[in-house]
FINU-197643 format. One record per atom (N, C-alpha, C): residue number from 0; residue in one letter; atom name; x, y, z. Coordinates in pm, 1 decimal, padded with zeros to 6 digits. Layout:
+-----+----+----+----------+----------+----------+
|   i | aa | at |        X |        Y |        Z |
+-----+----+----+----------+----------+----------+
| NUM |  A | CA |        X |        Y |        Z |
...
+-----+----+----+----------+----------+----------+
// end
This chain:
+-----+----+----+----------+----------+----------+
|   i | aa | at |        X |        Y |        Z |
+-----+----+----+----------+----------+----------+
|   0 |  X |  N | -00030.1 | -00936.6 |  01121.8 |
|   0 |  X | CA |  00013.6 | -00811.2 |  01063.4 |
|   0 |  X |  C | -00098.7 | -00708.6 |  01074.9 |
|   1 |  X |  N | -00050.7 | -00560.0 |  01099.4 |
|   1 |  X | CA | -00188.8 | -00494.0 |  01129.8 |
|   1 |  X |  C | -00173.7 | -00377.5 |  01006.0 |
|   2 |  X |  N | -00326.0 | -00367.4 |  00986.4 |
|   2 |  X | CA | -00307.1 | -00259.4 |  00840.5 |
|   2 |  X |  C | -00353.9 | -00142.2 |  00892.6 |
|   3 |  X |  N | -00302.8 | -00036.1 |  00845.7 |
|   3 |  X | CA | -00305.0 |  00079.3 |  00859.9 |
|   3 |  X |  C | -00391.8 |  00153.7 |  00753.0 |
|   4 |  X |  N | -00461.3 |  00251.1 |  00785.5 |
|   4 |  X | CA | -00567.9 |  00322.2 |  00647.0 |
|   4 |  X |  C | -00429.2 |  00446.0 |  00602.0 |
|   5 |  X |  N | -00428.9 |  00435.3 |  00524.4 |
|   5 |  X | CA | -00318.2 |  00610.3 |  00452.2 |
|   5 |  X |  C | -00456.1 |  00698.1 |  00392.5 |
|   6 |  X |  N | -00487.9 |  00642.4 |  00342.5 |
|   6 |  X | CA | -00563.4 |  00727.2 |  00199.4 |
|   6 |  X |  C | -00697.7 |  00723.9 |  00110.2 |
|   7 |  X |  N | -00791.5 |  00757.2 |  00053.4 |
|   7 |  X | CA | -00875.9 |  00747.4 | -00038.3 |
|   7 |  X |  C | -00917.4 |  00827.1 | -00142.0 |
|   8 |  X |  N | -00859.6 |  00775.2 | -00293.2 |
|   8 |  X | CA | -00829.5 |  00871.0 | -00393.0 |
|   8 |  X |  C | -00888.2 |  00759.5 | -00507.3 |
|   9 |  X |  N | -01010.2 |  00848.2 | -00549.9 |
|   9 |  X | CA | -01127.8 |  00831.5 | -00641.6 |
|   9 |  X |  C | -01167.1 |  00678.3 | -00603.0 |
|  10 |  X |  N | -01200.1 |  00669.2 | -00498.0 |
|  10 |  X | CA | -01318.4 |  00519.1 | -00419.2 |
|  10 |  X |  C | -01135.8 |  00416.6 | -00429.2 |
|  11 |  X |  N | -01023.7 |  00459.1 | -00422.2 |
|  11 |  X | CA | -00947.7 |  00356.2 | -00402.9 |
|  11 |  X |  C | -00913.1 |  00366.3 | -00271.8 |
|  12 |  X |  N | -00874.9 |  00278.3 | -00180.9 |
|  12 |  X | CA | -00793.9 |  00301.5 | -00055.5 |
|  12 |  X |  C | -00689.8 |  00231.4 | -00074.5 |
|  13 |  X |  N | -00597.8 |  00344.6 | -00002.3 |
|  13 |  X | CA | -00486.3 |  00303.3 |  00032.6 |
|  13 |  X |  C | -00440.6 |  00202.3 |  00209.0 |
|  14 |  X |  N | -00420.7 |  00082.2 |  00227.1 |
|  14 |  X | CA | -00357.1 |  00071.1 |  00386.3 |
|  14 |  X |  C | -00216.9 | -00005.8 |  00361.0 |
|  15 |  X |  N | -00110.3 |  00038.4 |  00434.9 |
|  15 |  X | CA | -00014.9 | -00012.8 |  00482.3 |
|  15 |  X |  C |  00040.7 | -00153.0 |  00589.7 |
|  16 |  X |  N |  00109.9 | -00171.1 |  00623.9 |
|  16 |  X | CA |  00141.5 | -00270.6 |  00717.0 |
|  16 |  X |  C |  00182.0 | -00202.4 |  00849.8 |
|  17 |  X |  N |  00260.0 | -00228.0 |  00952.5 |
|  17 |  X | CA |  00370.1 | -00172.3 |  01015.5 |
|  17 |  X |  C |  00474.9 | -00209.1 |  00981.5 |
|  18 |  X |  N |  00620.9 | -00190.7 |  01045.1 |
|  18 |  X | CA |  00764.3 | -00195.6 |  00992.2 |
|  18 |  X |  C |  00786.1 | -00327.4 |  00999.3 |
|  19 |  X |  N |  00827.6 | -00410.7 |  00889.9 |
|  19 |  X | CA |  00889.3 | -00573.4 |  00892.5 |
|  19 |  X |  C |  00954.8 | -00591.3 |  00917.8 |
|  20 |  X |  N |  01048.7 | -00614.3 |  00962.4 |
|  20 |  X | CA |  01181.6 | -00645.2 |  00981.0 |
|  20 |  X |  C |  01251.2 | -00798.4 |  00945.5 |
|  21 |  X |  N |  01291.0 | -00876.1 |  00813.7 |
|  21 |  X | CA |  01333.3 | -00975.3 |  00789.0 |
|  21 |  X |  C |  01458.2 | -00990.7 |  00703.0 |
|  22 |  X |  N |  01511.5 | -01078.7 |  00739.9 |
|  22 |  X | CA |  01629.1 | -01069.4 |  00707.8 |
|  22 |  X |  C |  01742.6 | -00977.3 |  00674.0 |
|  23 |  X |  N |  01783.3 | -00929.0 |  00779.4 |
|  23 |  X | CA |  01848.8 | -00825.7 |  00854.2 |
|  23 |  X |  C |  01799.3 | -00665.6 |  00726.0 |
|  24 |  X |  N |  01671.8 | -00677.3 |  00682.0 |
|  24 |  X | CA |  01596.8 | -00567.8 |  00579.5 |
|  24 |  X |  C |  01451.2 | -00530.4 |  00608.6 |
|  25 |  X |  N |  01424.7 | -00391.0 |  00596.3 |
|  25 |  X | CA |  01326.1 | -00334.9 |  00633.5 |
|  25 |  X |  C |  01227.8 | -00315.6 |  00529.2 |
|  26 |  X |  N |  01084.7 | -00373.5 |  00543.9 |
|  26 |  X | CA |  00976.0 | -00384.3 |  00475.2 |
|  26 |  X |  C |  00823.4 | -00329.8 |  00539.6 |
|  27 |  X |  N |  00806.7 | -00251.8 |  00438.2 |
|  27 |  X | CA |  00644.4 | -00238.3 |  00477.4 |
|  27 |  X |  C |  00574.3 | -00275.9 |  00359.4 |
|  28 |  X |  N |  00432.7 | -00369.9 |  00403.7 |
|  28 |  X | CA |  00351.0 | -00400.1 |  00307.9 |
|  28 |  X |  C |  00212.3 | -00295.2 |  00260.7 |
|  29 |  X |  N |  00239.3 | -00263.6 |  00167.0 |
|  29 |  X | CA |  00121.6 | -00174.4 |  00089.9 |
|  29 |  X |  C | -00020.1 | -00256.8 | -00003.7 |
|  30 |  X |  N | -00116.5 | -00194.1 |  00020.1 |
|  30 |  X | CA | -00236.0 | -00226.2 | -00062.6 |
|  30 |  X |  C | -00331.1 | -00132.4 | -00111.6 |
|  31 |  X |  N | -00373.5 | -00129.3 | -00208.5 |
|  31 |  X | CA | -00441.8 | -00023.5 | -00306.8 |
|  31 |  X |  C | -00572.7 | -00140.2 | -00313.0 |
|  32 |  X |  N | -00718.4 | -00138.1 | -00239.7 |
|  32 |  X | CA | -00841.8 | -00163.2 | -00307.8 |
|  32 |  X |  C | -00971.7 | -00093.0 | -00331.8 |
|  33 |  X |  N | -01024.6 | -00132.6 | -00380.0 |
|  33 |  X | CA | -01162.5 | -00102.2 | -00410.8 |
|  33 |  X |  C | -01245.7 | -00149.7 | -00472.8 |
|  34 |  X |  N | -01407.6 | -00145.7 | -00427.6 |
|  34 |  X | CA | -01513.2 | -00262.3 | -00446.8 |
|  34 |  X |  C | -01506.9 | -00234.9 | -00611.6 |
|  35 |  X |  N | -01556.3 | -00356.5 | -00637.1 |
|  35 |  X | CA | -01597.4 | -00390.6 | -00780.8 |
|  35 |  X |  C | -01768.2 | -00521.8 | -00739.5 |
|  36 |  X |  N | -01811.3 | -00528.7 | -00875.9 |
|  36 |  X | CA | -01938.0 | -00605.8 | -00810.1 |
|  36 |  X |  C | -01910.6 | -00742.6 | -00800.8 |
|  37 |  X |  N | -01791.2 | -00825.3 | -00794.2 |
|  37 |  X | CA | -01742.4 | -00887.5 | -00730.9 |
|  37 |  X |  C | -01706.6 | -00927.9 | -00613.6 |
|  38 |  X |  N | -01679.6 | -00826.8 | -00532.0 |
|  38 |  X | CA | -01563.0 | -00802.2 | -00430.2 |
|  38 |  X |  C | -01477.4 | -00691.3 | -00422.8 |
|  39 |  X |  N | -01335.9 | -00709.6 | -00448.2 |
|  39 |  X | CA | -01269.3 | -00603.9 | -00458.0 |
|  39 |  X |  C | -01168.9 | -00611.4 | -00583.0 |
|  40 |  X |  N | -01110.5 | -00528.8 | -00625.4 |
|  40 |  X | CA | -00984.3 | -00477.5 | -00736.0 |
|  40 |  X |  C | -00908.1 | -00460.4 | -00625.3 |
|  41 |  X |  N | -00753.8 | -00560.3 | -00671.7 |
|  41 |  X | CA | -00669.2 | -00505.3 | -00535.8 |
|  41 |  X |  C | -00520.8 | -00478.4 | -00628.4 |
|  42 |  X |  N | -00453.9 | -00419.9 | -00543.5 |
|  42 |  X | CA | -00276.0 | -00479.8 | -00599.3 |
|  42 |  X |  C | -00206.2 | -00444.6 | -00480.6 |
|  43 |  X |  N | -00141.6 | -00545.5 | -00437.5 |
|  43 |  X | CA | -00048.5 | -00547.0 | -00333.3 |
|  43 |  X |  C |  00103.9 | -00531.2 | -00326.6 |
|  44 |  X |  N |  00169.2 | -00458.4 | -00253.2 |
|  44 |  X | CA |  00309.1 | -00476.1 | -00288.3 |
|  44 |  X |  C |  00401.0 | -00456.5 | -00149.7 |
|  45 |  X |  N |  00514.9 | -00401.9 | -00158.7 |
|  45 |  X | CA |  00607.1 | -00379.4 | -00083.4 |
|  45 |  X |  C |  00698.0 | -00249.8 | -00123.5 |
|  46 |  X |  N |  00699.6 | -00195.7 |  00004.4 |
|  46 |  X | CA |  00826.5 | -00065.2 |  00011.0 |
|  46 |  X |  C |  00946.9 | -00116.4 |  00052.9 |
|  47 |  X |  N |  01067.4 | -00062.0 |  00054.2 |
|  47 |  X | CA |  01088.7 |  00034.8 | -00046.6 |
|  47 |  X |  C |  01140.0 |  00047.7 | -00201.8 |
|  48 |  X |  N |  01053.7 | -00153.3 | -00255.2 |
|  48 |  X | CA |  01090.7 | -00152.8 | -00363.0 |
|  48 |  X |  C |  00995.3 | -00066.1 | -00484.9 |
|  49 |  X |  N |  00882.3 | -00072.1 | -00391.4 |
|  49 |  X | CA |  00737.1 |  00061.3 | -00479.5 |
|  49 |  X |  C |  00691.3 | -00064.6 | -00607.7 |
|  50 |  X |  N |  00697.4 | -00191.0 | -00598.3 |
|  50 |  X | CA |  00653.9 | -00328.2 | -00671.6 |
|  50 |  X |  C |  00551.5 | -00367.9 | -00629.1 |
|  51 |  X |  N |  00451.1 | -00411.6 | -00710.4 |
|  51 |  X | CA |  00336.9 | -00528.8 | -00698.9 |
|  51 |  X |  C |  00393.2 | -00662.7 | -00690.5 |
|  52 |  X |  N |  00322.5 | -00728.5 | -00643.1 |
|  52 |  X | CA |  00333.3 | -00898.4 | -00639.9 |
|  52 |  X |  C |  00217.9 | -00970.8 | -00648.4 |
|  53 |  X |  N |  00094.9 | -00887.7 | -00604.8 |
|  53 |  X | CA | -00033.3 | -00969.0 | -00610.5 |
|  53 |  X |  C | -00140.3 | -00829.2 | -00680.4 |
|  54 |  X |  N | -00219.3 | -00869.1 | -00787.8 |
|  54 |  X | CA | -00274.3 | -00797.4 | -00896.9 |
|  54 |  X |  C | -00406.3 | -00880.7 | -00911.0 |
|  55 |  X |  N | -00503.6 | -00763.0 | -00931.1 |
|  55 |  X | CA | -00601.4 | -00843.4 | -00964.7 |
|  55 |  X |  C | -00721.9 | -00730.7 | -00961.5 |
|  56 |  X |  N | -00794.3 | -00698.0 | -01136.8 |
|  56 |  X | CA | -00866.5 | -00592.0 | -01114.9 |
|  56 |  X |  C | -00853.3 | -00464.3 | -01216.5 |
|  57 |  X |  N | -00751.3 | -00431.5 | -01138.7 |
|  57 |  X | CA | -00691.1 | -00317.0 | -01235.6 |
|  57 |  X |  C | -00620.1 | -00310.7 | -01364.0 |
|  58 |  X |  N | -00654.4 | -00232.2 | -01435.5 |
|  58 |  X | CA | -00633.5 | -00214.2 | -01556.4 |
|  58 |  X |  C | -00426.6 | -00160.3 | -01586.5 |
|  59 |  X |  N | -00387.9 | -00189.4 | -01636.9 |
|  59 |  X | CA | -00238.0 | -00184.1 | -01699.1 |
|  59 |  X |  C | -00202.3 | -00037.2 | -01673.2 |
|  60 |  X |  N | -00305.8 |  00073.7 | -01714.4 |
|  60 |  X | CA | -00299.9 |  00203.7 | -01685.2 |
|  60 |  X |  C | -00301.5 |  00262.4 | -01537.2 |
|  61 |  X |  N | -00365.8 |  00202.3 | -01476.1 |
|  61 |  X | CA | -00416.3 |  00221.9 | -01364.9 |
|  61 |  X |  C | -00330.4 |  00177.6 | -01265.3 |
|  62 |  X |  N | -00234.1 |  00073.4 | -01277.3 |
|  62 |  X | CA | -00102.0 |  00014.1 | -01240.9 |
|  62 |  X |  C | -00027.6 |  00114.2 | -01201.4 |
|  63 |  X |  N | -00012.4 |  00193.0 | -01352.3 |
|  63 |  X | CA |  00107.5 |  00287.5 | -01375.6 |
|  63 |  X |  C |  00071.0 |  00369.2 | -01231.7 |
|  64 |  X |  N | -00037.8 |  00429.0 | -01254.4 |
|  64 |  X | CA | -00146.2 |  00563.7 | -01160.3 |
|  64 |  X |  C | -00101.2 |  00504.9 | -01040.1 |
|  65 |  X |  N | -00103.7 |  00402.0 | -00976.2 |
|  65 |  X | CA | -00077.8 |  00403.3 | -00857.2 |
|  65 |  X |  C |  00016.0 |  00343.9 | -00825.1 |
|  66 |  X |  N |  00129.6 |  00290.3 | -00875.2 |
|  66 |  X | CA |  00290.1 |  00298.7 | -00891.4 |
|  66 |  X |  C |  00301.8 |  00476.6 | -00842.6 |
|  67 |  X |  N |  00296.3 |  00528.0 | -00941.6 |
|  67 |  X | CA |  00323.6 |  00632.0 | -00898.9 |
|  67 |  X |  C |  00270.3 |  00722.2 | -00805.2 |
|  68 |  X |  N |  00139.4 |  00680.5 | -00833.8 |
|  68 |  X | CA |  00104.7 |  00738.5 | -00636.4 |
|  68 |  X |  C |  00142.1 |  00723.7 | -00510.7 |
|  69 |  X |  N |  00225.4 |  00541.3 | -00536.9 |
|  69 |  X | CA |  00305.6 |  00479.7 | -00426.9 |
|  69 |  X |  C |  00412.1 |  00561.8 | -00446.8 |
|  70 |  X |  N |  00519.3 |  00605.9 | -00536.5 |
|  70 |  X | CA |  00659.7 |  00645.7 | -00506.6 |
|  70 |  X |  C |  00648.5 |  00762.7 | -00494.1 |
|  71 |  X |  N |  00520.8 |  00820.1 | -00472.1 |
|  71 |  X | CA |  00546.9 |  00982.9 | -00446.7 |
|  71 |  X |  C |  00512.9 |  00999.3 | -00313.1 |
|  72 |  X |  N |  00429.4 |  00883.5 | -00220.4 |
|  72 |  X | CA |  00362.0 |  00923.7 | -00092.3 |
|  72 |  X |  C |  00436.5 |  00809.0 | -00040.3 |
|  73 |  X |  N |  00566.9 |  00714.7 | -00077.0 |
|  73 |  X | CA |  00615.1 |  00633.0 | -00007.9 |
|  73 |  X |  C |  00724.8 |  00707.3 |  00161.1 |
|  74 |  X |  N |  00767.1 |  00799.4 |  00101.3 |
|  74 |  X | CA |  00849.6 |  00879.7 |  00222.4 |
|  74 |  X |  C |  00753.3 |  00892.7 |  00361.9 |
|  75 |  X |  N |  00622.4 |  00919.1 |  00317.9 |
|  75 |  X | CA |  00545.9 |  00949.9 |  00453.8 |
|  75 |  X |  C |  00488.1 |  00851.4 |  00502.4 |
|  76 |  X |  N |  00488.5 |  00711.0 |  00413.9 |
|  76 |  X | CA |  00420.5 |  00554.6 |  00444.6 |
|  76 |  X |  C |  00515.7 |  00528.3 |  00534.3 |
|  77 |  X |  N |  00642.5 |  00535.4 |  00501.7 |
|  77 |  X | CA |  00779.7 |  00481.1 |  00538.8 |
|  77 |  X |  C |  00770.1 |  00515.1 |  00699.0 |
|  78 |  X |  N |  00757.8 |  00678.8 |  00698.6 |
|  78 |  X | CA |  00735.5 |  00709.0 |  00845.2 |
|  78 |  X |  C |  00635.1 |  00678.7 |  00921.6 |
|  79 |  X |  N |  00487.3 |  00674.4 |  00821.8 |
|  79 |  X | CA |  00363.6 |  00615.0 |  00912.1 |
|  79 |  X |  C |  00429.7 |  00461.8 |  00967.6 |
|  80 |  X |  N |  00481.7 |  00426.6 |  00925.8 |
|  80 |  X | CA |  00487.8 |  00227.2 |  00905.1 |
|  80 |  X |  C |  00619.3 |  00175.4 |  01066.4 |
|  81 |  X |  N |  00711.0 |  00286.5 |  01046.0 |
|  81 |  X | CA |  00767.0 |  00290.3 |  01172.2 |
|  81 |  X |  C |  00699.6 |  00333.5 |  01273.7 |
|  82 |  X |  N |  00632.7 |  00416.6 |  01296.5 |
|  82 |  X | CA |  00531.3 |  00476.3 |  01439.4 |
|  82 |  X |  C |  00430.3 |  00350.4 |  01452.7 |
|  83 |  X |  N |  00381.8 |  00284.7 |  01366.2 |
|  83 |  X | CA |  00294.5 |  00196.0 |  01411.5 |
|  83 |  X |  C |  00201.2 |  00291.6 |  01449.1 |
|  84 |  X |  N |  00098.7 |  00209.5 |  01605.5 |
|  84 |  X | CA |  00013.5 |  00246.7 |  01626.6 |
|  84 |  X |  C |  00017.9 |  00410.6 |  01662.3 |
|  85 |  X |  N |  00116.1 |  00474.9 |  01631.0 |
|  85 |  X | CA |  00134.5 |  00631.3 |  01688.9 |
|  85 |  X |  C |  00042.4 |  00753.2 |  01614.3 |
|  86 |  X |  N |  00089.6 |  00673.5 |  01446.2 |
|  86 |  X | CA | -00011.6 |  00740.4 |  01362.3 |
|  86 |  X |  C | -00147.4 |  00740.3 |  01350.0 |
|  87 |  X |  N | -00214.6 |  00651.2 |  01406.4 |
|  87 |  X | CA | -00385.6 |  00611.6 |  01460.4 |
|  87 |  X |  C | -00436.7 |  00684.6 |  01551.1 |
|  88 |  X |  N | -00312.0 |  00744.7 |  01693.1 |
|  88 |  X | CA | -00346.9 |  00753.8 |  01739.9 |
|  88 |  X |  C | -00424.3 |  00921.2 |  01773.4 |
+-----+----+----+----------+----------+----------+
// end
């Protein structure tokens, strides 16, 4: 799977997947990280349900913050995620 960079908003990054295609349904995988003195704070999810599945890091508030940063910049992920390598280029 290849990740794509979208974004960086206050030391978080945003990268994407390209377009999934499984079971006759269309998926792109999303990730929100950033270093901590650990490693990283991550939360991972999927469009176009705008859900986490893998958490780890972030605070309950901070969830919310980028939930909603996902469903407001998901329309233009959606289109980065179909072009694939077009948007890199």
């Amino acid at each position: 799977m290849m990740k794509y960079y979208y974004s960086t908003v206050k030391g978080t990054v945003l990268t994407h997947s390209e377009m999934l295609y499984e079971n006759y349904s269309r998926r792109v995988i999303v990730r929100f990280e950033r270093p901590n003195n650990n490693g990283f704070d991550f939360a991972e999810g999927m469009l176009p349900e705008c859900t986490f599945n893998k958490l780890s890091g972030f605070s309950e508030e901070e969830i919310f913050e980028l939930l909603d940063y996902l469903r407001c910049n998901s329309p233009l992920i959606w289109e980065y995620a179909q072009k694939g390598d077009e948007n890199n280029a």
